[in-house]
BADRENGU-578798 format. One record per residue: x negated, y, z of N, C-alpha, C in turn; residue number from 1; chain. Coordinates in steps of 0.001 Angstrom, whole numbers, plus 500000, padded with zeros to 6 digits. Each point is the difference from the previous one (the first is absolute). Example, Ala and Ser with C-alpha at 12.3 -4.5 7.8 and 13.67 -1.06 7.14 Angstrom:
<recs>
@n_c1 486810, n_c2 494310, n_c3 507800, ca_c1 500890, ca_c2 501190, ca_c3 500000, c_c1 499100, c_c2 501200, c_c3 500000, i 1, ch A
@n_c1 500350, n_c2 501050, n_c3 499280, ca_c1 499180, ca_c2 501190, ca_c3 500060, c_c1 500770, c_c2 501090, c_c3 500730, i 2, ch A
</recs>
This chain:
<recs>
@n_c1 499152, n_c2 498827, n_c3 500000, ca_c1 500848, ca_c2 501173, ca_c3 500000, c_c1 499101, c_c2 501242, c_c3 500000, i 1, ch A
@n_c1 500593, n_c2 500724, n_c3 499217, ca_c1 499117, ca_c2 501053, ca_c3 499845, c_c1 499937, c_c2 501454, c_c3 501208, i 2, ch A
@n_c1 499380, n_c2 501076, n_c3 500034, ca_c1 500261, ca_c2 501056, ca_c3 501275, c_c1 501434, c_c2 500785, c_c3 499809, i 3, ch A
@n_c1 500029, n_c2 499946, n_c3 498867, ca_c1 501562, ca_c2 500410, ca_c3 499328, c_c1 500983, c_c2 499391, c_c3 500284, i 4, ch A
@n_c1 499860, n_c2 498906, n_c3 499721, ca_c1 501275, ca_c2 498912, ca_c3 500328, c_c1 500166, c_c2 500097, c_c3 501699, i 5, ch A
@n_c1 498852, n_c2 500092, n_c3 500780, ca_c1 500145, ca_c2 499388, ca_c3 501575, c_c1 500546, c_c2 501390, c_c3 500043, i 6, ch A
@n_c1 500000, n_c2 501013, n_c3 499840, ca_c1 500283, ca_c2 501480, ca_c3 500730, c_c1 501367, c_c2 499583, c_c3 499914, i 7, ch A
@n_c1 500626, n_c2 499987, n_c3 498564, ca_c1 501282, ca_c2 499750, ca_c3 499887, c_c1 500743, c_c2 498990, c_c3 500639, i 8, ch A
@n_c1 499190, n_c2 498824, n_c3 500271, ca_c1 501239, ca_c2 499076, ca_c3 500650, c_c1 499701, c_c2 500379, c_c3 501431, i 9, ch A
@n_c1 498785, n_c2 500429, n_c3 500359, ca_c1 500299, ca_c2 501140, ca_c3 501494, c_c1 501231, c_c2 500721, c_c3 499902, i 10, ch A
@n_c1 500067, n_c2 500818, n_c3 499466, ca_c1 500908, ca_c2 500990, ca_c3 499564, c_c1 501353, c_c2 499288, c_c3 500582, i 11, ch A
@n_c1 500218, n_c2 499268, n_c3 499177, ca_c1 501227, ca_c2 499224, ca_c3 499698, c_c1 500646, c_c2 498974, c_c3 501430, i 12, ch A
@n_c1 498792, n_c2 499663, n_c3 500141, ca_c1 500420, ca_c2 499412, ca_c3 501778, c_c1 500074, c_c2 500834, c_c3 500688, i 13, ch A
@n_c1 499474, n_c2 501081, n_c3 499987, ca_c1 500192, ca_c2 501053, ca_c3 501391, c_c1 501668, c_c2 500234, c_c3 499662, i 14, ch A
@n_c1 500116, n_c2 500311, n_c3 498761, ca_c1 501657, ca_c2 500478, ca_c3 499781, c_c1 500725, c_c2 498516, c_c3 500014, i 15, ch A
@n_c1 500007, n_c2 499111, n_c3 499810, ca_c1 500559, ca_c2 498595, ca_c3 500438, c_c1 500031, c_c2 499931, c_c3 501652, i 16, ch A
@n_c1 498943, n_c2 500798, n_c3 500591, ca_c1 500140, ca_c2 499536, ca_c3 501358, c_c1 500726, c_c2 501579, c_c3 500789, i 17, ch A
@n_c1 500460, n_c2 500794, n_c3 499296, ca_c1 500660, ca_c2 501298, ca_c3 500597, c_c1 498421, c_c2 500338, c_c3 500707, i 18, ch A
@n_c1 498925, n_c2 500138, n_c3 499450, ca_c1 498647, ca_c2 500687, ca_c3 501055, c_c1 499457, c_c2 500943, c_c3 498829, i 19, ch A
@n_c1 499090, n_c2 501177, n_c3 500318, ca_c1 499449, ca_c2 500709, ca_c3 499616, c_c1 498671, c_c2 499003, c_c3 499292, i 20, ch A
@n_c1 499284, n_c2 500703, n_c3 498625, ca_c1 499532, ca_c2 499157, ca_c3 499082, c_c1 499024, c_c2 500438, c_c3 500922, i 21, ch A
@n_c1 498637, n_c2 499501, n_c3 499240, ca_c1 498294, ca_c2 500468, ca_c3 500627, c_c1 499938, c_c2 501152, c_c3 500072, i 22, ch A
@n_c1 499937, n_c2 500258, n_c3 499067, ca_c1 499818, ca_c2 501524, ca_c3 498855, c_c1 501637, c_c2 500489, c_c3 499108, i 23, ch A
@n_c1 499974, n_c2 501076, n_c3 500625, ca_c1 501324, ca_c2 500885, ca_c3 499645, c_c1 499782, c_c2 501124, c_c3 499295, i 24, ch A
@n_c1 501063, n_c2 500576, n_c3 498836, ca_c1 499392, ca_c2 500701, ca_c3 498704, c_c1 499443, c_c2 501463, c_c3 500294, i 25, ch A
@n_c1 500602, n_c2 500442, n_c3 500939, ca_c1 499295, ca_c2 501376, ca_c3 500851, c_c1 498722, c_c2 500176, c_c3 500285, i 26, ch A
@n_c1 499483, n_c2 498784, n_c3 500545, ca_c1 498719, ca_c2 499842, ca_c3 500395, c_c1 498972, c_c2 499830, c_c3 498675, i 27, ch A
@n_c1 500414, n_c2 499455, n_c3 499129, ca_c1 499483, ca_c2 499512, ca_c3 498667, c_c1 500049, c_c2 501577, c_c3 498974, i 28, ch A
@n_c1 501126, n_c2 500833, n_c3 500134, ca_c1 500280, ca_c2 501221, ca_c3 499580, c_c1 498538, c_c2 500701, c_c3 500234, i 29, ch A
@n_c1 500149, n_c2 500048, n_c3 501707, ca_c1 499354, ca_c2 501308, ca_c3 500627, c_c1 498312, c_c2 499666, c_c3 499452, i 30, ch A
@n_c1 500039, n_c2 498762, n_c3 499708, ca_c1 498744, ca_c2 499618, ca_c3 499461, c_c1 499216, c_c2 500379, c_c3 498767, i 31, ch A
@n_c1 501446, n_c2 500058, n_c3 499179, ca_c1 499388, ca_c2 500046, ca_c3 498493, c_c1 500099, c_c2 501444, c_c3 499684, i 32, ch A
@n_c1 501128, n_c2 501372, n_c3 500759, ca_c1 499778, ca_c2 500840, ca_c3 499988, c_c1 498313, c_c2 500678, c_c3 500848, i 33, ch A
@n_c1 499425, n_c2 499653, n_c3 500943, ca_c1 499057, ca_c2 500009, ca_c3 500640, c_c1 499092, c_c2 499946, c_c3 498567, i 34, ch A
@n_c1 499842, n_c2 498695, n_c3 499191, ca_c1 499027, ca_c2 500226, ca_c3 499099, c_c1 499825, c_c2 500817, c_c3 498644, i 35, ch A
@n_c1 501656, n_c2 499970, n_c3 499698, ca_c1 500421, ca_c2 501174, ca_c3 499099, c_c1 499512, c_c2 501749, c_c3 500541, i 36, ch A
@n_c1 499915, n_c2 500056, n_c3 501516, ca_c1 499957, ca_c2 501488, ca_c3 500170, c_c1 498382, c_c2 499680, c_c3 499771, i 37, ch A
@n_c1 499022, n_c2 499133, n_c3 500397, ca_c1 498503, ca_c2 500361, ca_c3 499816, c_c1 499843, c_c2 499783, c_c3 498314, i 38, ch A
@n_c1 500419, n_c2 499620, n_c3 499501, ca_c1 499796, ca_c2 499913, ca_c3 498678, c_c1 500439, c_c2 501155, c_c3 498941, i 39, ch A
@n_c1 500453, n_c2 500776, n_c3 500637, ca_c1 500898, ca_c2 501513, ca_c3 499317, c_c1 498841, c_c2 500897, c_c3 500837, i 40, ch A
@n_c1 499600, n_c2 499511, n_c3 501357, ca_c1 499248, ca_c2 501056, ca_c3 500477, c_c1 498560, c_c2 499891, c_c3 499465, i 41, ch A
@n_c1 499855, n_c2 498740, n_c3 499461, ca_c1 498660, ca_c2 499590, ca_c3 499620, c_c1 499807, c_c2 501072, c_c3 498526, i 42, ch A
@n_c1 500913, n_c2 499744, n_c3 498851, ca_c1 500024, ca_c2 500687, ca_c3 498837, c_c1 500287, c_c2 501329, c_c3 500151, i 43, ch A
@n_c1 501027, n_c2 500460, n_c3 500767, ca_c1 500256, ca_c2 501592, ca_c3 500012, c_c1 498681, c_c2 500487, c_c3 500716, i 44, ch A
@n_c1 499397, n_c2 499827, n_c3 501161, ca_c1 499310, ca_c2 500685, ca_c3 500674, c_c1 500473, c_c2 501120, c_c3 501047, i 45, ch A
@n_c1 501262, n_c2 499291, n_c3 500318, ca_c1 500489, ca_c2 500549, ca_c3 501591, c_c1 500577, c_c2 499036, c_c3 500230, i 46, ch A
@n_c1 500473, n_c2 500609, n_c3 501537, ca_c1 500694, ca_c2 498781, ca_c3 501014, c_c1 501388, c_c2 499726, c_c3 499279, i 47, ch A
@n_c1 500139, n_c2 498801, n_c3 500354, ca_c1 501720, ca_c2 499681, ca_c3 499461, c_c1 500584, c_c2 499212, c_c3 501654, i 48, ch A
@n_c1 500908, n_c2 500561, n_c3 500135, ca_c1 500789, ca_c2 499212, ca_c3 501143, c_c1 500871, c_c2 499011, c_c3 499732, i 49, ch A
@n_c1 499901, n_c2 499395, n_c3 500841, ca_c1 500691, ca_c2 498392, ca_c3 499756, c_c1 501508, c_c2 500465, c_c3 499965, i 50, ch A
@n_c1 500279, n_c2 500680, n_c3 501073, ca_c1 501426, ca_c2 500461, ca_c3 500429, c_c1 500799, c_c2 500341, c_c3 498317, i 51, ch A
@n_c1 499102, n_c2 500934, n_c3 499491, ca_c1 500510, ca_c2 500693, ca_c3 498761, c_c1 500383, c_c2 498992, c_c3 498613, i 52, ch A
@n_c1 498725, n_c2 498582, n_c3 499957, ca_c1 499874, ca_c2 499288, ca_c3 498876, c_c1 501793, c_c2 499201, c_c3 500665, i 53, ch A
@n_c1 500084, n_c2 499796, n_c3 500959, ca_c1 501164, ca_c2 499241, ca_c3 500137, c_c1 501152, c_c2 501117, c_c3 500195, i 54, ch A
@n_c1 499996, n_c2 501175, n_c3 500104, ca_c1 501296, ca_c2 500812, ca_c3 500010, c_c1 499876, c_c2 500312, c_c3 498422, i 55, ch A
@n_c1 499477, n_c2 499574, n_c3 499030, ca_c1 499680, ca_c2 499955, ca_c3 498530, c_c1 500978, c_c2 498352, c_c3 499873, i 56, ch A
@n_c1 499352, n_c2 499446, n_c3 500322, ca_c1 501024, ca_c2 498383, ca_c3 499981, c_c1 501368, c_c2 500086, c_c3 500074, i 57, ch A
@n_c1 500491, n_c2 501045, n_c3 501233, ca_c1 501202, ca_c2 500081, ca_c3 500639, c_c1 500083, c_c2 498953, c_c3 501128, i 58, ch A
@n_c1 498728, n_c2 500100, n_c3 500737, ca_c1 500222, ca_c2 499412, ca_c3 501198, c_c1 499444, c_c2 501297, c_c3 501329, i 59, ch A
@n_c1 501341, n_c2 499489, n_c3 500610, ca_c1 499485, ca_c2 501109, ca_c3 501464, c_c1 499101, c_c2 499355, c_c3 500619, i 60, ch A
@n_c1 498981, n_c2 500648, n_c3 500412, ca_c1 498555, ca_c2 499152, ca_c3 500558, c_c1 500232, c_c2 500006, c_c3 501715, i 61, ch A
@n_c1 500991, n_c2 500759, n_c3 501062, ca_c1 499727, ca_c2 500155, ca_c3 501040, c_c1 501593, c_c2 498877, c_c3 500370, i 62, ch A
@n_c1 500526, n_c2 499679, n_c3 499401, ca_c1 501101, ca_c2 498735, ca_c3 499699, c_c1 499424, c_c2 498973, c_c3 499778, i 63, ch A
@n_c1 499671, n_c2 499661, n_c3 498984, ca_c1 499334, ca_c2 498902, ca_c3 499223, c_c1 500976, c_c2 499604, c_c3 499428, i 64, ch A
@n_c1 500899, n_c2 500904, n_c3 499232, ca_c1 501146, ca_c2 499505, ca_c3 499238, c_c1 500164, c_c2 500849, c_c3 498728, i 65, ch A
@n_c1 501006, n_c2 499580, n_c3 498597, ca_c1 499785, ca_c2 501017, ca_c3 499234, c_c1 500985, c_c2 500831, c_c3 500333, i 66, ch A
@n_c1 499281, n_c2 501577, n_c3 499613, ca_c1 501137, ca_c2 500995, ca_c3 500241, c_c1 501513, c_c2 500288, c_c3 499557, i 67, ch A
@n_c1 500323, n_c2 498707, n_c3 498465, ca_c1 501399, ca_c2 499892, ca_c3 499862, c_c1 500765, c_c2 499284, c_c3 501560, i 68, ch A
@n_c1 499564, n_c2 498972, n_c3 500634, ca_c1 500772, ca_c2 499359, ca_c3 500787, c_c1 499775, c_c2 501252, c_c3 501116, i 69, ch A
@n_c1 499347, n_c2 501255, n_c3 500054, ca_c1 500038, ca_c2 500479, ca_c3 501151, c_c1 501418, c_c2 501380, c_c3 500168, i 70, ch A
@n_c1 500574, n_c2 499866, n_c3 498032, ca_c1 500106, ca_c2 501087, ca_c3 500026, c_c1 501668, c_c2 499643, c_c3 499518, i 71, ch A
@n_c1 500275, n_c2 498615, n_c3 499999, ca_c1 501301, ca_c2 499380, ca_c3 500057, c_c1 501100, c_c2 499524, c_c3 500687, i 72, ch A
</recs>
């Protein structure tokens, strides 16, 4: 089985068993925005804030939710 396959049938038992997975998509978010802001800060040549690359997404960063469900 591959690292792909095991994440997913993780995945899939945590929600078979009503439990929270390993890794939840917020956490995985705050991650990939984290490398998106050094990589904009790397090419532009100023700071980029994480807060901003994800209020660009449409996620509220001090929630950890997106700002449609905050604003419904």
């Amino acid at each position: 089985m591959t690292g792909h396959a095991r994440g997913l049938g993780a995945i899939v038992d945590a929600l078979q068993a009503s439990r929270t997975p390993e890794t939840v998509a917020h956490e995985n978010l705050l991650s990939l925005a984290m490398v998106e802001a050094a990589v904009r800060s790397s090419r532009e040549r100023r700071t980029v804030e994480i807060a901003h690359v994800l209020a660009e997404a449409g996620w509220d960063f001090a929630s950890h939710e997106p700002t449609s469900r905050l604003h419904s």
